[in-house]
C-alpha positions as CSV (number, residue, x, y, z in Angstrom):
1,X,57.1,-73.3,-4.6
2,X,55.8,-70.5,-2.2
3,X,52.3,-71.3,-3.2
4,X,53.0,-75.3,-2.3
5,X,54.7,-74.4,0.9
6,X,51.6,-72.6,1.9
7,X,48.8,-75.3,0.9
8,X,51.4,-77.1,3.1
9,X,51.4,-74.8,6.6
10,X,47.3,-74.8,5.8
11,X,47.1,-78.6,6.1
12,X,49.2,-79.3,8.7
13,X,47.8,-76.4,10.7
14,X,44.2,-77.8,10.2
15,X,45.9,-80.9,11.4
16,X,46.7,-79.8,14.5
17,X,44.9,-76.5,15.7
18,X,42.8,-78.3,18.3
19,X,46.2,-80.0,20.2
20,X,47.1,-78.3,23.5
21,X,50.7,-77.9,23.1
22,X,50.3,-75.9,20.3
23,X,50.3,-72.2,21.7
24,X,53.9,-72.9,23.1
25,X,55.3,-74.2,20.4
26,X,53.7,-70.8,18.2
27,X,55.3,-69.2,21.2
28,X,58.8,-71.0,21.2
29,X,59.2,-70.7,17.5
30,X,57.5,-67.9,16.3
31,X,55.0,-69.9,14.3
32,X,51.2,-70.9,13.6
33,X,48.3,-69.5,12.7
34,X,49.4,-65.9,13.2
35,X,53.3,-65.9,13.0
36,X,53.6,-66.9,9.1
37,X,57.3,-65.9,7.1
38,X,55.0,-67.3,4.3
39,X,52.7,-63.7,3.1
40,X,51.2,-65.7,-0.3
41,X,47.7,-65.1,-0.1
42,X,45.9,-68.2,-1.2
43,X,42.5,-66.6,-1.5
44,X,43.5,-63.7,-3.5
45,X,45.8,-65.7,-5.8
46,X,47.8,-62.3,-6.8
47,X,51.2,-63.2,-8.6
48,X,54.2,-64.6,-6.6
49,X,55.8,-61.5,-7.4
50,X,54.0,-59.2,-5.4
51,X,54.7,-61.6,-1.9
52,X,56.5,-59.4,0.4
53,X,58.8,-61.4,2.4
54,X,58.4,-64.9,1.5
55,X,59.3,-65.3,-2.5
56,X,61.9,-62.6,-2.6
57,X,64.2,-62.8,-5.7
């Protein structure tokens, strides 16, 4: 599910990254490109286990 959720933020990110009233809302809500709760690596593709903060048993 963590690993959906991601592919998720990604796309709608891409979506959006050029519009200008996206640095306040980053700012308002502590999201975007560099405030993720979600740490799964999508690149590295190491097991869910190993994710920090997001997929926490």
């Amino acid at each position: 599910m963590g690993i959906k959720e991601k592919e998720h933020e990604i796309y709608f990110l891409g979506k959006i990254k050029n519009k200008k009233l996206l640095p306040f809302f980053e700012k308002l809500f502590s999201w975007g490109s560099r405030n993720s709760f979600n740490d799964i690596d999508l690149d590295k593709k190491y097991p869910i286990e190993q994710s920090r903060v997001y997929c926490q048993k």
